[in-house]
C-alpha positions, 0 to 999 in steps of 0.5 A, spaced: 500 500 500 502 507 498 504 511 503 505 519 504 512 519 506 511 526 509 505 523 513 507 518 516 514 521 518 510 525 523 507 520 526 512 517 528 515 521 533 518 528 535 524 528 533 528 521 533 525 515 530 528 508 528 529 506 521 525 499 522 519 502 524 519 507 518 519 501 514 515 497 517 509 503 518 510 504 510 515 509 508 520 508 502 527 507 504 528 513 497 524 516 503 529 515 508 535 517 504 532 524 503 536 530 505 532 533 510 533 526 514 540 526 518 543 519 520 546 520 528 546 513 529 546 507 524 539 505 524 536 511 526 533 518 523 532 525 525 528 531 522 534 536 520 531 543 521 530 538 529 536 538 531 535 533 538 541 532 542 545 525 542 541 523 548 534 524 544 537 521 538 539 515 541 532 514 544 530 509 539 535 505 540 535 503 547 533 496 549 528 495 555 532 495 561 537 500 558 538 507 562 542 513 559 548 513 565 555 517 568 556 523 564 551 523 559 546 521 566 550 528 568 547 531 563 540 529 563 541 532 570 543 538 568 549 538 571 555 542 570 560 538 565 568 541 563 567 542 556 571 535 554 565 531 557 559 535 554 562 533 547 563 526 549 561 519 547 554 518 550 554 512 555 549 507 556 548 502 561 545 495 560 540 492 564 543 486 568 544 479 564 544 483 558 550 485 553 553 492 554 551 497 547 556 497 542 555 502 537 560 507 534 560 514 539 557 510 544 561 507 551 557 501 554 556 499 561 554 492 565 552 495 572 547 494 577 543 501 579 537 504 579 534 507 572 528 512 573 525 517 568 528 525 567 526 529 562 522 522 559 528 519 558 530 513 562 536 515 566 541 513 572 537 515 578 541 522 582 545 517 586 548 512 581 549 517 577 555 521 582 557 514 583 559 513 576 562 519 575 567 519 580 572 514 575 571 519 570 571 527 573 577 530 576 574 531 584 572 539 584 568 537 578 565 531 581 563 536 587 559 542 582 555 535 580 554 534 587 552 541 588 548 540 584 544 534 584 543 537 592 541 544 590 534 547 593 534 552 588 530 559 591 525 559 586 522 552 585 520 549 577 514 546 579 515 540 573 523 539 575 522 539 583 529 540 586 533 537 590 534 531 586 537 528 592 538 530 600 545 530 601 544 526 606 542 520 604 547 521 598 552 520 604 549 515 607 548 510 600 555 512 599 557 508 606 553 503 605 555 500 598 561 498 595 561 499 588 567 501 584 569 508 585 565 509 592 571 512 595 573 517 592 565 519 591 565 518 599 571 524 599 567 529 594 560 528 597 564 530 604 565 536 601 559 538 597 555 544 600 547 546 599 547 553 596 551 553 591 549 554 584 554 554 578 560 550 577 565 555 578 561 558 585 564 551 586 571 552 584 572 559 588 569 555 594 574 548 594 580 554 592 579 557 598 577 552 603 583 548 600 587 553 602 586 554 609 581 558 610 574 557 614 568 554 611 564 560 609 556 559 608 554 557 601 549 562 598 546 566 604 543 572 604 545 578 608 541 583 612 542 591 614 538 595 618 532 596 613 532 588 611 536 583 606 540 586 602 541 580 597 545 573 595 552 572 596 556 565 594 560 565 599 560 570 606 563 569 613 557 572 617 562 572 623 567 577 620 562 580 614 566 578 608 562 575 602 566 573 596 562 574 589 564 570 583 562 574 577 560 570 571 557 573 564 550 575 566 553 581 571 557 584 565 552 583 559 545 584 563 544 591 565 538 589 569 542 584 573 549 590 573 544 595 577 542 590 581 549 588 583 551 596 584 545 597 590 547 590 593 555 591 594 553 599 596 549 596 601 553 591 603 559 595 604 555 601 607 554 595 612 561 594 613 561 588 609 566 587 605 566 583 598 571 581 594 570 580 587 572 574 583 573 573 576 574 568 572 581 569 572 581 570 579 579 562 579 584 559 574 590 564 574 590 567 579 588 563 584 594 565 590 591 573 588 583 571 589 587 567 597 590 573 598 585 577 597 580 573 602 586 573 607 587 580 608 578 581 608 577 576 613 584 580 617 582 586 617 574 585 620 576 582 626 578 574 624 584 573 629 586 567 625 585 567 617 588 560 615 587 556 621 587 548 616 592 550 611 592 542 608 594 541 601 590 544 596 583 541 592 583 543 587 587 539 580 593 544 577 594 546 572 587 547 570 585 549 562 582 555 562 576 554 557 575 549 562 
């Protein structure tokens, strides 16, 4: 029986779709051969003007019992990746007592774990996916993913509830099991922190912990006398120091520069001092971004600035594109 080819392409599905089910649904292979058809994996077709992630691409081809996992997991949480891991291999899992996937530009796992369903894909849970990255990340980067799986953001989406996981029970699973890589994990979740909001809030923090300093709180806001003032990454209420990572949005937005110009304003006039880091300030310029905070915290009062000095966390040297 003749077939509208266009027709039934749209039928299908949204975006990706398995070669097999065009041709068992009537459509001509001349018809899957067409130019607005792309090919990211053998045996599967994609809508050009499209253009779905790897993840969605590969959907199709998932057997059942088959989760997405370790970084591509990641990025299906939304976590903070380096650059090399966004542009990686995807990696899926099988179910146990099936074969690991075998196909080009993907690196298959056999593993036990729990797959549960994000964004409507299947998905190692928040838990296992922290274990499995910890073989493959450097440890500040395995951090900014817990930061991020455990982070109770202050506006909540109502169709993405966070956190993902309480870093409690994070915590707890990691001791009771004894998985590969469980104590490296063990390591970086004792130093992952609520509040934090981005991968290099993350970095400022474990450069400046690293070096001694105290633990400061992690994404509070501070007050004067007419009420809050604002958000700050990182303060020391004790001493009122605050350090500020400054990323893009508070140079390119003017709403967001205003905003910044009446916080630091009110913050200083409070007697709060905030030192402002850059991106150099946490890749290379990191001894200056320590000093900086050292003579902030001495000057207001704190007796003893760097009271754990301990060999730094952070991995050197670090890419700045990173």
């Amino acid at each position: 029986m003749r077939v509208d080819g266009d027709s039934a392409l749209g039928q299908l599905a949204v975006s990706a779709f398995r070669v097999g089910d065009a041709l068992d649904a009537g459509i001509g292979e001349g018809r899957l051969r067409g130019p607005d058809l792309v090919r990211p994996f053998h045996g599967v077709r994609v809508r050009s003007e499209l253009d779905p992630e790897l993840v969605e691409a590969y959907a199709p081809l998932l057997r059942t019992g088959d989760r997405f996992s370790h970084l591509s997991a990641a990025s299906i949480w939304g976590c903070p990746l380096p650059a090399w891991a966004e542009k990686s291999a995807l990696h899926v899992t099988a179910s146990p007592g099936s074969t690991r996937p075998r196909r080009v530009g993907v690196t298959g796992h056999e593993s036990d774990g729990n797959a549960v369903t994000h964004r409507g894909l299947p998905v190692s849970d928040p838990m296992t996916t922290f274990l499995e990255c910890s073989g493959l990340l450097r440890l500040e980067d395995l951090v900014a993913i817990g930061d991020h799986l455990i982070l109770e953001p202050r506006r909540q989406d109502g169709a993405d509830p966070r956190p993902y996981v309480e870093l409690g029970a994070l915590r707890a699973w990691l001791a009771s099991t004894q998985s590969r890589g469980v104590r490296r994990a063990r390591v970086a979740a004792d130093l992952v922190r609520p509040g934090v909001e981005s991968r290099r809030e993350t970095r400022l923090r474990l450069l400046l912990v690293g070096a001694g300093l105290p633990e400061p709180l992690c994404g509070r806001s501070i007050h004067d006398a007419a009420g809050p003032i604002g958000w700050f990454d990182l303060t020391w209420p004790e001493w009122k120091v605050a350090a500020e990572y400054d990323g893009d949005q508070h140079r390119t937005s003017d709403e967001q520069y205003e905003k910044d110009i009446s916080r630091f304003d009110r913050a200083a006039a409070a007697d709060w001092r905030v030192i402002r880091v850059r991106k150099r300030g946490v890749y290379e310029e990191r001894a200056t971004t320590v000093r900086r905070v050292i003579e902030a915290l001495s000057k207001n009062g704190c007796p003893n600035p760097v009271p754990n000095r301990r060999k730094p966390l952070l991995h050197t040297p670090i890419e700045i594109g990173n």
